[in-house]
C-alpha positions in Angstrom: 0.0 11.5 100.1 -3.9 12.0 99.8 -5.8 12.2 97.0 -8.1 15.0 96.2 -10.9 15.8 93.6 -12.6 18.4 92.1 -13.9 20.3 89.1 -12.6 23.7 87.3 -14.7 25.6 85.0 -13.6 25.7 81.2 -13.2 28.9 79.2 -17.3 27.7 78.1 -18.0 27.3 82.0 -18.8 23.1 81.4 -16.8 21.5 84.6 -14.2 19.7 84.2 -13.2 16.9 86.7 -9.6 16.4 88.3 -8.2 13.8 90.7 -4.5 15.1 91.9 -2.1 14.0 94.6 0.3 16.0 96.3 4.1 15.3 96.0 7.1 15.8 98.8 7.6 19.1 97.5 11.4 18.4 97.0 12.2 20.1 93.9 10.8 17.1 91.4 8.7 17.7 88.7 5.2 16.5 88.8 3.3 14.8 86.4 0.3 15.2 84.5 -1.9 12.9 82.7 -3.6 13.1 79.4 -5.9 10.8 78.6 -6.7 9.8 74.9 -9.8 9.6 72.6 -12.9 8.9 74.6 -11.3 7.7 77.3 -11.4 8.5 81.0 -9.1 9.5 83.7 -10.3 6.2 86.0 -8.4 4.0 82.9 -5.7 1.7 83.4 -2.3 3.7 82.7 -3.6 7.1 84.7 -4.3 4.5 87.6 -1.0 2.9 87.2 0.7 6.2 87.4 -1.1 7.7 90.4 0.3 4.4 92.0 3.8 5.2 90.6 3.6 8.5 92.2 1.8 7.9 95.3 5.3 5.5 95.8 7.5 7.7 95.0 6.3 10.9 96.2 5.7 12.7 92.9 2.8 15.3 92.7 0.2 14.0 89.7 -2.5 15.4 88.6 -5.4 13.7 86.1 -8.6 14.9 84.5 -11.5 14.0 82.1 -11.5 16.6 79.2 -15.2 18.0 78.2 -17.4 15.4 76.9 -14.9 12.7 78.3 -15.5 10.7 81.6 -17.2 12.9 84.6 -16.8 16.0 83.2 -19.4 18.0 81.6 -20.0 18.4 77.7 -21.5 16.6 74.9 -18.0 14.6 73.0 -19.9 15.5 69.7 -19.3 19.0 69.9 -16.5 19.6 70.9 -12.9 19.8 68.8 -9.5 19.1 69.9 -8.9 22.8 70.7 -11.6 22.7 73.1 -9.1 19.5 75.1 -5.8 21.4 74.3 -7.3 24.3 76.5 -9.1 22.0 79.3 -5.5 20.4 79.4 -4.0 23.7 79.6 -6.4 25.1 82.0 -5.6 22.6 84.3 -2.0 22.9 84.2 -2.1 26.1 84.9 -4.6 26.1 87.9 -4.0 22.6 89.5 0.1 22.3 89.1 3.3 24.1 90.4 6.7 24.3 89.0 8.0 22.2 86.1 5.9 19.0 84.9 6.1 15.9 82.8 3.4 15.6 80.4 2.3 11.8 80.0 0.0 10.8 76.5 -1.6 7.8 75.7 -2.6 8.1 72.0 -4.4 11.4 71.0 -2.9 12.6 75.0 0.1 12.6 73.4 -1.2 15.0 70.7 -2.7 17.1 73.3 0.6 17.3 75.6 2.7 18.0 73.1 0.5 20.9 71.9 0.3 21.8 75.5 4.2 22.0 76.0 4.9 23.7 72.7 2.6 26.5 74.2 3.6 26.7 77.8 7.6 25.5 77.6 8.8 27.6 80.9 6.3 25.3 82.8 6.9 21.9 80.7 10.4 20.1 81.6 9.5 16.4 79.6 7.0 14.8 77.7 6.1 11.1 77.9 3.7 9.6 75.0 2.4 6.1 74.4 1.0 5.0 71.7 1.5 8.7 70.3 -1.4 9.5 68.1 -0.4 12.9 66.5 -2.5 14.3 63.5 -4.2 11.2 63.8 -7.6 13.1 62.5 -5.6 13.8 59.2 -3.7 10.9 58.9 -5.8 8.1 60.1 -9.4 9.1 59.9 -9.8 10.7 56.9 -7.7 7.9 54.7 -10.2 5.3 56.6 -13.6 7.1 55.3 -12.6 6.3 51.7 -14.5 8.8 49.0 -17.8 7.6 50.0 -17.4 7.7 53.6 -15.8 11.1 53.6 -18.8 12.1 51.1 -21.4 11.5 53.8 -19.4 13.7 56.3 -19.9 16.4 54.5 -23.0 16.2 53.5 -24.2 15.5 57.3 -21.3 17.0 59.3 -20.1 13.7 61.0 -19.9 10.2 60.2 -20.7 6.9 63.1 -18.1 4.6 63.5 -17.8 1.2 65.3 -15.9 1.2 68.2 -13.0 -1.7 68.6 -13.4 -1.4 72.5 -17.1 -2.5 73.2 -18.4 1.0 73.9 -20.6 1.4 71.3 -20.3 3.6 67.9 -19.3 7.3 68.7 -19.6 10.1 66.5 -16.7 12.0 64.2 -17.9 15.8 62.9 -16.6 17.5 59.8 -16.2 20.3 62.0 -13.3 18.1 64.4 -11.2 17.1 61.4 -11.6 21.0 60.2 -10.5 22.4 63.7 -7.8 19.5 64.2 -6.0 21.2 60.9 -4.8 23.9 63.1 -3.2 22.0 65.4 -1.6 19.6 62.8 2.8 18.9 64.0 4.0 16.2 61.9 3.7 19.0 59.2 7.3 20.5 60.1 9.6 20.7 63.2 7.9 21.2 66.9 9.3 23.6 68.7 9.6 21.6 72.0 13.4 21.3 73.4 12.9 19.6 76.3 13.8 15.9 76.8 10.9 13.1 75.6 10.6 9.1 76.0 7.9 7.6 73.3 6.3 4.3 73.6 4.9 2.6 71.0 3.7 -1.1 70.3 4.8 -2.6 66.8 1.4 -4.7 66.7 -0.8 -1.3 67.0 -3.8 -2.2 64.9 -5.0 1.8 65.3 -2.3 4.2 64.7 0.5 2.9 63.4 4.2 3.4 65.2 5.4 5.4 62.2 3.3 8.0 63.8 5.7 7.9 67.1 8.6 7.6 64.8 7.9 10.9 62.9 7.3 12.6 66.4 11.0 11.7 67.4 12.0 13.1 64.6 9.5 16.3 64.6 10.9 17.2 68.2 13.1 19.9 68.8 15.1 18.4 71.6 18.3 15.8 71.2 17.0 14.0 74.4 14.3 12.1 72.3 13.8 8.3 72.6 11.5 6.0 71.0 10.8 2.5 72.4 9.1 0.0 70.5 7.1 -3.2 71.8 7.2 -6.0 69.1 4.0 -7.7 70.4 2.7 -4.4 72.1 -0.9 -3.5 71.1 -2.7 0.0 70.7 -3.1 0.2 74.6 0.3 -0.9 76.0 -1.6 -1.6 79.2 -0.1 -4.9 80.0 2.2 -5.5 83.6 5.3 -5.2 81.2 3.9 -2.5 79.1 3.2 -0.5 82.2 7.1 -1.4 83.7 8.1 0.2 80.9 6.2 3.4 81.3 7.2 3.6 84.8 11.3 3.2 83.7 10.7 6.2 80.9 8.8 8.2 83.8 11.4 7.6 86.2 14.1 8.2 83.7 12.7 11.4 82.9 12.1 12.6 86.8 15.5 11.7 87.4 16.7 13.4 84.3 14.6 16.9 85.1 15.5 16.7 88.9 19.1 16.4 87.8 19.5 13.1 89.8 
């Protein structure tokens, strides 16, 4: 099936940019990518699943939130409620039927907030790397008094990237807004079946994080994988085989196959 791109318009009007490919239309759910912090839809695991589904014939559908990739928006100002609803929006404009949500790392956040709010339209979740209430968890502890001082005294702090991207920017006002969206706080109200992926040698958020998820879910049908040598990423051929299995497994599952 042929790829085709696009933009829709967020609830601020920035644009925000989508690549999707059409499935058989037999009765499978699609899937859905979300991407993670500052990253874009064009990065390794999206690509490796539009190649998973161009194969098999599954409808997929990726995009850059605002302030991410292509799309529009300046990353500093902009809140994790502001990629909640651009990953909602596009659900609901660019999809049909049931879908799989797939995270990598903060994605995971987002598509588990996104299936908690829409669960007639969500039928399994896939996360690697799951990053939940990372903002609370794994930022603030790293600021230290000091660091966390000079936040609020400016409204946002620079940090050093580990990719080679250059520093980026972290605002008062995104740890503040992240609060409300905070689920390793209590049970998440999310039934459906979920497959998490996460790499024992993560240097970024640990795979505790993944393991309080499985047990946050609401669903029985929850199963956590972990990767002794697997890194933050888990974008490795045999990192990447295993996110297609857990995929596939889940389509299967769904579709009732």
């Amino acid at each position: 099936m042929s790829e085709e791109t696009g933009t829709i318009a967020a609830a601020d009007g920035t644009p925000v940019a989508w690549r999707r490919r059409a499935g058989a239309g037999d009765g499978r759910p699609g899937l859905v990518f979300c991407g993670g912090f500052r990253s874009a839809m064009a990065g390794e695991k999206a690509t490796f699943l539009d190649g998973l589904a161009a194969d098999r014939g599954l409808a997929f559908l990726r995009f850059d939130y605002r302030g991410h990739g292509i799309s529009g928006g300046v990353f500093p100002d902009l809140v994790l409620g502001d990629w909640i609803a651009d990953a909602l929006a596009a659900v609901d404009t660019l999809t049909a039927g049931p879908q799989i949500l797939v995270g990598s790392s903060m994605g995971a956040w987002v598509a588990t907030c996104a299936a908690v709010a829409r669960p007639d339209r969500i039928a399994g979740l896939v996360g690697i790397a799951a990053a939940p209430d990372f903002t609370e968890d794994l930022m603030l502890p790293a600021l230290g008094e000091m660091g966390l001082a000079r936040m609020r005294r400016d409204g946002f702090i620079d940090r050093p990237s580990a990719y080679g991207d250059g520093p980026y920017r972290i605002t008062w006002r995104l740890i503040q807004e992240a609060r409300s969206h905070l689920l390793l706080r209590g049970p998440v109200p999310f039934a459906g079946p979920a497959r998490l992926l996460h790499g024992l040698a993560d240097p970024d958020v640990p795979w505790r994080q993944s393991l309080r998820l499985t047990e946050a879910l609401a669903g029985a049908d929850v199963r956590l994988t972990l990767v002794k040598d697997g890194d933050h990423r888990l974008s490795r051929p045999q990192d990447l085989a295993l996110l297609g299995q857990a995929v596939t497994e889940l389509v299967e599952a769904v579709s009732g196959r």
